[in-house]
C-alpha positions as CSV (number, residue, x, y, z in Angstrom):
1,X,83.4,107.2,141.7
2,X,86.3,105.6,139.6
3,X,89.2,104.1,141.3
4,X,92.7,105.0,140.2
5,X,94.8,102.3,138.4
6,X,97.5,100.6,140.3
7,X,100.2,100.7,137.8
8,X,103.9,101.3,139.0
9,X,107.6,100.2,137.6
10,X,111.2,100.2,138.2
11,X,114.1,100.0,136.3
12,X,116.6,96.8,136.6
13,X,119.0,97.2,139.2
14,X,121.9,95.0,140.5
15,X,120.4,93.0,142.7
16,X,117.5,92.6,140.1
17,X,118.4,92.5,136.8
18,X,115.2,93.3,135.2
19,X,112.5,96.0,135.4
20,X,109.4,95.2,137.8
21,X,105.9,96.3,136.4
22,X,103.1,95.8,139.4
23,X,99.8,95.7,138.4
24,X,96.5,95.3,140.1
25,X,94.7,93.6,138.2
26,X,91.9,96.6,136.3
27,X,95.5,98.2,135.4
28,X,96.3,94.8,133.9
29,X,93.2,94.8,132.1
30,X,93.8,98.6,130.3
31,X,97.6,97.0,129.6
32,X,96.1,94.1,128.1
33,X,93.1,95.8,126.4
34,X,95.6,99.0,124.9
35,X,98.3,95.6,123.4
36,X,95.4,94.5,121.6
37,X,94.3,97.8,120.1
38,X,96.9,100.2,119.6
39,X,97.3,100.6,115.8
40,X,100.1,103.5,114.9
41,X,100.2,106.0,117.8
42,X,102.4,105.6,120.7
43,X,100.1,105.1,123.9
44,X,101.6,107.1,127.3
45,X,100.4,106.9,131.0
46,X,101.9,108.0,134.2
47,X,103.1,105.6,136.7
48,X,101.8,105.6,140.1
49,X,104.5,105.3,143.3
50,X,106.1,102.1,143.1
51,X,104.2,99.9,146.0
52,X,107.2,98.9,147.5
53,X,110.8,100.2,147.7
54,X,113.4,98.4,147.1
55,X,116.7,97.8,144.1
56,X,115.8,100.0,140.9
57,X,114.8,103.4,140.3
58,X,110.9,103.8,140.3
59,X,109.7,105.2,136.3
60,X,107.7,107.7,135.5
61,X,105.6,106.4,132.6
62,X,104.9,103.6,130.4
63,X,105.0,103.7,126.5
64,X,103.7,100.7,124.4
65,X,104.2,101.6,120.8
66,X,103.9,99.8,117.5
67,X,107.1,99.0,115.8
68,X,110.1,96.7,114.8
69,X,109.0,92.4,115.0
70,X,109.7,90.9,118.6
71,X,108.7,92.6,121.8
72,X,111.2,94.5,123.4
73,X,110.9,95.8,126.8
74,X,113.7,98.8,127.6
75,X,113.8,101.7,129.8
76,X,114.5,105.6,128.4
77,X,115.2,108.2,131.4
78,X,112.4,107.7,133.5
79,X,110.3,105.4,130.8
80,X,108.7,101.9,130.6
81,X,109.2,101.6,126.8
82,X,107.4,98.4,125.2
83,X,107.4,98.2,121.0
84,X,106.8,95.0,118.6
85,X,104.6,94.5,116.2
86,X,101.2,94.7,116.3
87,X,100.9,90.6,115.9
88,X,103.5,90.2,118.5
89,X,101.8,93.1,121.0
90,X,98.6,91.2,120.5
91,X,100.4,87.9,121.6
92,X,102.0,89.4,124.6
93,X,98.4,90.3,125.3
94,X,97.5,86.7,125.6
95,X,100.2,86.0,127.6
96,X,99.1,88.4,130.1
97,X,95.5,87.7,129.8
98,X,96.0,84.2,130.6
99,X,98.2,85.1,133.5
100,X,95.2,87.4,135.2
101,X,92.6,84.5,134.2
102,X,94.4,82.1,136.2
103,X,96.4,84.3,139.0
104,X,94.9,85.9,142.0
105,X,97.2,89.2,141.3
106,X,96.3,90.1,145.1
107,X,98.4,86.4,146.7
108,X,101.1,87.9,148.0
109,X,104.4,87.3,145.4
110,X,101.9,86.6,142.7
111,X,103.6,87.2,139.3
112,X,105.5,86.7,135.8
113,X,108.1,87.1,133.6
114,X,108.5,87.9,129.9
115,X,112.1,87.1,128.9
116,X,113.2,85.8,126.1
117,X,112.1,81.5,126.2
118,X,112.1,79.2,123.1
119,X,107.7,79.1,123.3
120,X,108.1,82.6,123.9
121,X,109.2,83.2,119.9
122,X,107.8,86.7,120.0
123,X,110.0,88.1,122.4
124,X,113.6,89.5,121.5
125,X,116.4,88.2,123.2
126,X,117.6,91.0,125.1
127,X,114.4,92.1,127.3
128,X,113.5,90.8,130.8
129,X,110.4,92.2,132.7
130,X,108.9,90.8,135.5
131,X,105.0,91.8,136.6
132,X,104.0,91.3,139.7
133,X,100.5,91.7,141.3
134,X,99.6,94.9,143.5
135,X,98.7,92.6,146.6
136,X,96.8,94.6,148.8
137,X,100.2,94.0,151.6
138,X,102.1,96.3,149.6
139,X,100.9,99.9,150.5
């Protein structure tokens, strides 16, 4: 028996001005693992129920798709969009592999962001994500 991925977003919102992507930490792994090998094709999965509720309004999907140079992180209707190049997908990757290797994504407040940071070269200027672990507390 498989277990379902525990993938879920929202959109920024006022009191949080950027979107929230929570992640246990196999979802992480199919993220990570999908960064590193999507080649021209746009990649598309459902989001589950966000596992809290709170400021933004929870998506529908995520998109990761090859194209342009720097990540960019931006939400379409009811859609987690994340594009860059396939060098720069492959480094934000890393940067998420290395934050599972050395997180416990179930500690409560465990988490991330990507935002645009001078060692974070890769990343354009304008996107701000955060990705929090799917501690088991939540739900």
């Amino acid at each position: 028996m498989t277990s379902r991925l525990q993938l879920a977003a929202v959109g920024p919102a006022a009191e949080v001005p950027e979107a929230i992507l929570w992640a246990d930490e196999p979802a992480l792994r199919a993220v990570i693992d999908t960064l590193r090998s999507i080649r021209e094709n746009t990649w598309v999965a459902d989001l589950s129920e966000p596992p809290i509720e709170g400021p933004g309004t929870p998506l529908a999907r995520i998109a990761i798709s090859p194209s342009g140079e720097t990540v960019h992180v931006d939400i379409s209707g009811d859609e987690l969009r994340i594009s860059g190049s396939r060098a720069n997908l492959a480094q934000l990757a890393d940067y998420l592999a290395l934050y599972a290797n050395h997180n416990d994504l179930t500690e409560p407040g465990m988490h991330t962001h990507l935002c645009d940071h001078p060692t974070l070269d890769w990343v354009a200027p304008d996107t701000a994500l955060e990705i929090a672990g799917w501690w088991p507390e939540l739900r």
